[in-house]
Residue frames as qw, qx, qy, qz and C-alpha x, y, z in Angstrom:
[[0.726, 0.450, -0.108, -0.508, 199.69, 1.12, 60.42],
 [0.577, 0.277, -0.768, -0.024, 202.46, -1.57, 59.34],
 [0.007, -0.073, 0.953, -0.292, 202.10, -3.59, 62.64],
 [0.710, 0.371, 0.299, -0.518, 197.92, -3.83, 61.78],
 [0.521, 0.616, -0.471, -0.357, 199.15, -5.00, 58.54],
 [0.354, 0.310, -0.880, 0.055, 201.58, -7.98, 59.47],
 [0.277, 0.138, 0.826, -0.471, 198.78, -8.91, 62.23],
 [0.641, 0.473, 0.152, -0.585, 196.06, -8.68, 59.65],
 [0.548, 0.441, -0.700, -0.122, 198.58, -11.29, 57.28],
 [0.056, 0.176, -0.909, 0.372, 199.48, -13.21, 60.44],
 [0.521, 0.168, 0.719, -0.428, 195.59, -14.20, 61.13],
 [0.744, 0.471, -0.232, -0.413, 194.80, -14.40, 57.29],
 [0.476, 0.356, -0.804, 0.026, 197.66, -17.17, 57.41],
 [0.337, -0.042, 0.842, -0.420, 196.34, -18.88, 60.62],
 [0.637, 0.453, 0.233, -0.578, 192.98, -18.95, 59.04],
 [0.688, 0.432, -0.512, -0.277, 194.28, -20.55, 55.96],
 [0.398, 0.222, -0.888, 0.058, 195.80, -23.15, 57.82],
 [0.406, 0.010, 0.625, -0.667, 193.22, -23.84, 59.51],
 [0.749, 0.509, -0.033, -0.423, 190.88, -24.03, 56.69],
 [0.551, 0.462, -0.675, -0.163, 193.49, -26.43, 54.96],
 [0.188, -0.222, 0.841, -0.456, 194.52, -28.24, 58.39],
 [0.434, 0.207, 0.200, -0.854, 190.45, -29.03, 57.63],
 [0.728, 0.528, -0.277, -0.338, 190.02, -30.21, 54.38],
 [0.305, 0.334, -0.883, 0.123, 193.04, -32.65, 55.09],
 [0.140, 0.072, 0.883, -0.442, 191.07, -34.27, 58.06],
 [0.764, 0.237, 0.277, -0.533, 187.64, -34.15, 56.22],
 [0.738, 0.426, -0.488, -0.188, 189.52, -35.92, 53.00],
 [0.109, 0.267, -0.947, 0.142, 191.12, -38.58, 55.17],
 [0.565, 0.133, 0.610, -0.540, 187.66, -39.15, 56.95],
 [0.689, 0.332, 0.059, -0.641, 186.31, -39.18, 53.85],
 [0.549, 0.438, -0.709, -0.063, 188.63, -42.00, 52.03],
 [0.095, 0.150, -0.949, 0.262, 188.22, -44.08, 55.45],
 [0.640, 0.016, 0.166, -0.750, 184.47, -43.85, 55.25],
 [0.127, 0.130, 0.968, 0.175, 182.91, -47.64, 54.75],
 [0.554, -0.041, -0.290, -0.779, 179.87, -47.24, 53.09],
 [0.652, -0.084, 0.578, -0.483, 176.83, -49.34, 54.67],
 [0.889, 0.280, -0.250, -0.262, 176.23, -51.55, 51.65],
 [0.290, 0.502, -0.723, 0.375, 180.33, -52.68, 52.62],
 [0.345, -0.487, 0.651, -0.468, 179.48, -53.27, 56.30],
 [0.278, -0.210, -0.937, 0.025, 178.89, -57.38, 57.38],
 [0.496, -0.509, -0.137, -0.690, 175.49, -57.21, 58.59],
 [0.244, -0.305, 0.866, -0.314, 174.69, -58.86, 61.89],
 [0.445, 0.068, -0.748, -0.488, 173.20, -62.24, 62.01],
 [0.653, -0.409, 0.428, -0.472, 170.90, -63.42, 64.82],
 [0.001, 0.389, -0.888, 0.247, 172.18, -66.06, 66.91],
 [0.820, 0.063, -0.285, -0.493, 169.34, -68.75, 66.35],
 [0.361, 0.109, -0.895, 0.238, 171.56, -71.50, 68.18],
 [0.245, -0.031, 0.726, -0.642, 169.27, -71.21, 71.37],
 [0.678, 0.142, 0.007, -0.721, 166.51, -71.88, 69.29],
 [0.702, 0.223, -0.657, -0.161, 167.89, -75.54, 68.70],
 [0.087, 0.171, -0.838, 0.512, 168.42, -76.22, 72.14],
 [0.517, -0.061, 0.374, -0.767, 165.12, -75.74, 73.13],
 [0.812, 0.217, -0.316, -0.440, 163.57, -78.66, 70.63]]
């Protein structure tokens, strides 16, 4: 019965760190996220269109 116990703590603690281990790597994603308004759009290249004239 005690060694079910301390293995029944010992995967509740894995599980928590996991579950934290988690949250730490969604909150960094989430603070290095660039939002699309932010991003530089692109700009077509329109030079070839002067060459041609």
């Amino acid at each position: 019965m005690r060694n079910d116990e301390s293995t029944s703590q010992s995967a509740q603690a894995e599980a928590a760190e996991r579950e934290a281990a988690k949250q730490r790597i969604l909150a960094q994603a989430e603070a290095e996220r660039v939002p699309v308004d932010d991003m530089t759009r692109a700009v077509p290249d329109r030079r070839w269109r002067r060459d041609q004239r």
